[in-house]
MIMI-780252 format. One line per 4 residues: number of its first residue (from 1); their letters; for each residue y, x, z of C-alpha. Coordinates in nm, 2 decimals, m for minus. Each point is the difference from the previous one (the first is absolute). Layout:
// MIMI-780252
NUM = A = Y/X/Z  ...
END
This chain:
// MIMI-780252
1 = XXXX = m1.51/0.23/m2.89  m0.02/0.21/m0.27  0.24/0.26/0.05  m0.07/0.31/0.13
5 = XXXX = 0.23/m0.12/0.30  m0.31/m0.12/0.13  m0.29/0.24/m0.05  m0.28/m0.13/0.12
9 = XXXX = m0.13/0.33/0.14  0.21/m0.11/0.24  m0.11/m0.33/0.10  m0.30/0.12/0.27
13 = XXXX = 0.22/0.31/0.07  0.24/m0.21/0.21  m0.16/m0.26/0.12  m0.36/m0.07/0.21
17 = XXXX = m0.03/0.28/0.24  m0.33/0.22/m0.12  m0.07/0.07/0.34  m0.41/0.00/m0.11
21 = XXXX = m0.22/0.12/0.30  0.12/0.34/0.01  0.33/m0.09/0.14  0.22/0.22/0.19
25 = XXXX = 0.33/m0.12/m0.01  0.22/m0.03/0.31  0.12/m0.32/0.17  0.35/m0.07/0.04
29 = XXXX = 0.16/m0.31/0.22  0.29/0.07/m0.20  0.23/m0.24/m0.19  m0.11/0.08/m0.33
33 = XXXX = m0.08/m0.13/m0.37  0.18/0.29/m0.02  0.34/0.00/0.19  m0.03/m0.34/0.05
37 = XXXX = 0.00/m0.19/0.32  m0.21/m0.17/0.24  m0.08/m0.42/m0.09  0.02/m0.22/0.25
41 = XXXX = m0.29/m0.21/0.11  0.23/m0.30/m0.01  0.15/0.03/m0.31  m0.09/m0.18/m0.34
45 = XXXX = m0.12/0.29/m0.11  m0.26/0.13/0.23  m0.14/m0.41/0.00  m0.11/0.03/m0.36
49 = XXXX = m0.07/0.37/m0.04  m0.36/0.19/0.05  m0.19/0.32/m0.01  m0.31/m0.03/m0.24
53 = XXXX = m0.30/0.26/0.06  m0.28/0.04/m0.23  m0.34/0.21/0.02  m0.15/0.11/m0.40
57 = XXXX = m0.32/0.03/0.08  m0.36/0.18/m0.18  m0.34/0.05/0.11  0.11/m0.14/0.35
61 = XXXX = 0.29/0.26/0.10  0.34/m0.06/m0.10  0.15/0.18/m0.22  0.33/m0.09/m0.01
65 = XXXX = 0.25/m0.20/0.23  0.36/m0.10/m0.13  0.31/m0.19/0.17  0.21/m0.20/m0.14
69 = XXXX = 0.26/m0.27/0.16  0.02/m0.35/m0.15  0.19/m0.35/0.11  m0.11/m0.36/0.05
73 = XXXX = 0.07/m0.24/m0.25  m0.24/m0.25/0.19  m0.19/m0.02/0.32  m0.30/0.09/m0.19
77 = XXXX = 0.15/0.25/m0.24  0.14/0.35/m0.05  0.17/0.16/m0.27  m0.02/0.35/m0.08
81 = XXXX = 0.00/0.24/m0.27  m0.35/0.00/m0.23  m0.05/0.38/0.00  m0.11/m0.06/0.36
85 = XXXX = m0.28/m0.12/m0.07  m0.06/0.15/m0.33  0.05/0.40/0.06  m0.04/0.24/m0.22
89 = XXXX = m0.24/0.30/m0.08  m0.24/m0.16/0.31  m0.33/m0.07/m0.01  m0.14/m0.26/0.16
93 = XXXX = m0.22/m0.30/0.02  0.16/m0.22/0.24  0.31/m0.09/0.24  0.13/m0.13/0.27
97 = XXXX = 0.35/m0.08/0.16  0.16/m0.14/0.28  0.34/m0.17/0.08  0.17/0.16/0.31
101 = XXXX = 0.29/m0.25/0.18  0.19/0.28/0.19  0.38/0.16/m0.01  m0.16/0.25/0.25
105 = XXXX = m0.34/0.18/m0.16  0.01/0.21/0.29  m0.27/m0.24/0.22  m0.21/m0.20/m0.24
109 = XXXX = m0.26/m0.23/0.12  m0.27/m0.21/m0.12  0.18/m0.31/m0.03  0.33/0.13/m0.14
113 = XXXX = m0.24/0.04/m0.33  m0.18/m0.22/m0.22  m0.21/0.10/m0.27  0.14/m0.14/m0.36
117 = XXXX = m0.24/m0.24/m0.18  0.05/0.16/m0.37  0.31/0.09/m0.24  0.11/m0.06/m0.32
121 = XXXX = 0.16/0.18/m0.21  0.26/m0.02/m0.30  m0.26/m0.04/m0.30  0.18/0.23/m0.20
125 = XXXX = 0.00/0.33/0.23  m0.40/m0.10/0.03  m0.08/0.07/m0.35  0.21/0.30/0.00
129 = XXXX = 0.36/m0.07/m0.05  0.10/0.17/0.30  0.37/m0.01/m0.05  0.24/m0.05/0.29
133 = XXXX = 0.08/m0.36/m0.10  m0.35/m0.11/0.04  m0.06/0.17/0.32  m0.06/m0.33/0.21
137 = XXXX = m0.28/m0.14/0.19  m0.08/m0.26/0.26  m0.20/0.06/0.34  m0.18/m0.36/0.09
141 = XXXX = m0.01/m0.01/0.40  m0.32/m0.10/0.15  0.23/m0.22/0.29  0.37/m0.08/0.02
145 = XXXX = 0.21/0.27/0.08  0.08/0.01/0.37  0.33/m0.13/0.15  0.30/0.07/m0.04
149 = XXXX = m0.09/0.11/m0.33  0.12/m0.22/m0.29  0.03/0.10/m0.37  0.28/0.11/m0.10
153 = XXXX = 0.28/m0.24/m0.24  m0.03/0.11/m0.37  0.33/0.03/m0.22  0.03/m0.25/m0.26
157 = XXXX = m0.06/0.15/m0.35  0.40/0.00/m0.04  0.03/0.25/0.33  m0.03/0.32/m0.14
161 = XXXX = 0.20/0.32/0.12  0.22/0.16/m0.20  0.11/0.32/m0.07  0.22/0.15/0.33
165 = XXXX = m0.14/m0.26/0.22  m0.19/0.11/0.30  m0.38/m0.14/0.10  m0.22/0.05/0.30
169 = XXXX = m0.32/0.13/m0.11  m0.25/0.02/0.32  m0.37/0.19/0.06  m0.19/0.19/0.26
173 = XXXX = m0.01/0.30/m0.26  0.07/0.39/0.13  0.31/0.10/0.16  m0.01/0.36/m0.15
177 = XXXX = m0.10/0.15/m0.33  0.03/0.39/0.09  m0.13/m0.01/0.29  m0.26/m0.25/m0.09
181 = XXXX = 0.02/m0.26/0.30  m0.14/m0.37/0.02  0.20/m0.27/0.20  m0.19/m0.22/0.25
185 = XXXX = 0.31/m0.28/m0.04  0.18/m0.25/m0.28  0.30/0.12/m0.08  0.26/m0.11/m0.27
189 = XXXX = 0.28/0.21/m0.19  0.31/m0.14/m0.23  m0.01/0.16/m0.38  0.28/m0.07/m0.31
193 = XXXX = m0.14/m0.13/m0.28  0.03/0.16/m0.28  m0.12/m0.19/m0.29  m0.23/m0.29/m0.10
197 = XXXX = m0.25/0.08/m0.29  m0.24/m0.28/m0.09  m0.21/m0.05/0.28  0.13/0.24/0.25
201 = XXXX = 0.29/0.08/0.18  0.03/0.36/0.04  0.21/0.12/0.31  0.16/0.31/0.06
205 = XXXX = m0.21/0.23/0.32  0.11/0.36/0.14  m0.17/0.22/0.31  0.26/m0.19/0.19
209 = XXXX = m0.16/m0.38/m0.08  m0.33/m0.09/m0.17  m0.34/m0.20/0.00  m0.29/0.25/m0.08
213 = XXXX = m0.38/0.01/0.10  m0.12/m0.29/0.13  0.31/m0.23/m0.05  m0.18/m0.13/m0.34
217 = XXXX = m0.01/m0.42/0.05  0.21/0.02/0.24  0.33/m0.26/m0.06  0.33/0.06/m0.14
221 = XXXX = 0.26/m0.34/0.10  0.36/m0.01/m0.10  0.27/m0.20/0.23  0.05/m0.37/m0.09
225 = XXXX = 0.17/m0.33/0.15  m0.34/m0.05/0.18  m0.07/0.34/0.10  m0.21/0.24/m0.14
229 = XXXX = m0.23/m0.07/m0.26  m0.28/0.18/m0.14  0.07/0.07/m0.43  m0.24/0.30/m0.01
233 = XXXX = m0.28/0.26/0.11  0.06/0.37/0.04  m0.26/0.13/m0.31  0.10/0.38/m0.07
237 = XXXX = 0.24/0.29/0.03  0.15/0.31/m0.16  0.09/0.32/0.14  0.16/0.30/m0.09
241 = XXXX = m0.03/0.37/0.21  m0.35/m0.04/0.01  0.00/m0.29/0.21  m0.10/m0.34/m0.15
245 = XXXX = 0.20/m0.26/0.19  0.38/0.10/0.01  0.12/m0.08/m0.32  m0.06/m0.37/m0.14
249 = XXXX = m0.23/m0.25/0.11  m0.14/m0.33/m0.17  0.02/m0.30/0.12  m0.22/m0.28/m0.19
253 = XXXX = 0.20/m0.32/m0.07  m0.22/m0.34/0.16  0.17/m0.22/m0.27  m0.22/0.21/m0.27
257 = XXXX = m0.28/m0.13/0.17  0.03/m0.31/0.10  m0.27/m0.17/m0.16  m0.25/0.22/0.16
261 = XXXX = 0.16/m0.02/0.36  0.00/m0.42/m0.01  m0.33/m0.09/0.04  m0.06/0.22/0.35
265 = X = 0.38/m0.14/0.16
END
């Protein structure tokens, strides 16, 4: 994207929480992404979506700690947006994240968790090109995801929204801007396309629906003959009013990349 549609200013902005280890934001049991609703632990949805959390560390503390959601597309691998693992103005020297398999965040233990193995990242935003449509990477699991989860079904390269139609973008992101307030749950929310540019579809977002912090790599499905299927990760937003996640949001297109997402299916 080279328009100024997509700013990349705002690609961190609305996306992996920044929580770092000064942290005071409230928790809210709320349905959220923001207005959204609660996910059901049954549903297709909450058995391919997860809650990614990774520590930037230096000299032995950490100095940084970011989450993002992301979705199976195997038993051993996630897919979520690159900028999670690559953030910006951070120093560090090392990092390290783990997958969590919960709709609930509220009771984690132990063995809900499993530390990932490594990532990879779109080649492109790791030299530097750190435009929305190359804002994808791949968490390798250390062990098969736990049952019931089961990656989701990826659209053909032909199943692409269109402009009007409504998708289901999912995350585990904030449930309020202003107030600042982190959700402890998956949650999902319906958006109207608005156009597809390139690599991304960009979707219109208001204070009333939106994916924000922490929704970044989280999935956006559209409806189809077989159900829902996954056609893109949530990768950015826009806002207006001084808040940066009720006006558009970008969703990057799978089919771009599908070349880079084959060998880890």
């Amino acid at each position: 994207m080279k328009s100024s549609m997509f700013l990349f200013l705002f690609l961190v902005l609305c996306s992996c929480q920044d929580s770092g280890v000064t942290s005071t934001f409230a928790i809210s049991s709320d349905s959220s992404i923001i207005r959204g609703e609660n996910v059901e632990p049954q549903s297709e949805i909450a058995q391919s979506s997860v809650v990614l959390t990774t520590y930037f560390e230096k000299d032995g503390k950490v100095v940084y700690k970011s989450r993002c959601s992301g979705v199976l597309i195997s038993l051993r691998s996630v897919l979520t947006a690159a900028h999670c693992f690559i953030p910006d103005n951070v120093e560090y020297a090392s990092s390290r994240t783990y997958v969590t398999f919960l709709v609930n965040l509220e009771n984690i233990k132990g063995s809900d968790s499993q530390w990932i193995q490594s990532w990879v990242a779109n080649r492109q935003y790791i030299d530097g090109k750190k435009d929305p449509e190359n804002d994808i990477a791949i968490a390798l699991l250390k062990s098969d995801a736990p049952s019931p989860y089961k990656p989701a079904k990826i659209a053909r390269a032909d199943q692409v929204p269109k402009p009007g139609d409504f998708i289901t973008s999912a995350g585990y992101g904030i449930s309020s801007e202003v107030p600042r307030v982190e959700s402890n749950r998956l949650k999902k929310v319906q958006l109207r396309v608005q156009g597809v540019y390139y690599a991304i579809v960009v979707v219109n977002e208001t204070d009333q629906g939106s994916s924000c912090f922490g929704d970044s790599g989280g999935p956006s499905f559209i409806d189809s003959e077989d159900g829902l299927i996954l056609y893109g990760i949530n990768v950015s937003g826009r806002g207006v009013n001084g808040k940066h996640c009720n006006q558009s949001g970008s969703i990057l297109l799978l089919s771009f990349h599908r070349s880079f997402i084959a060998p880890y299916l």
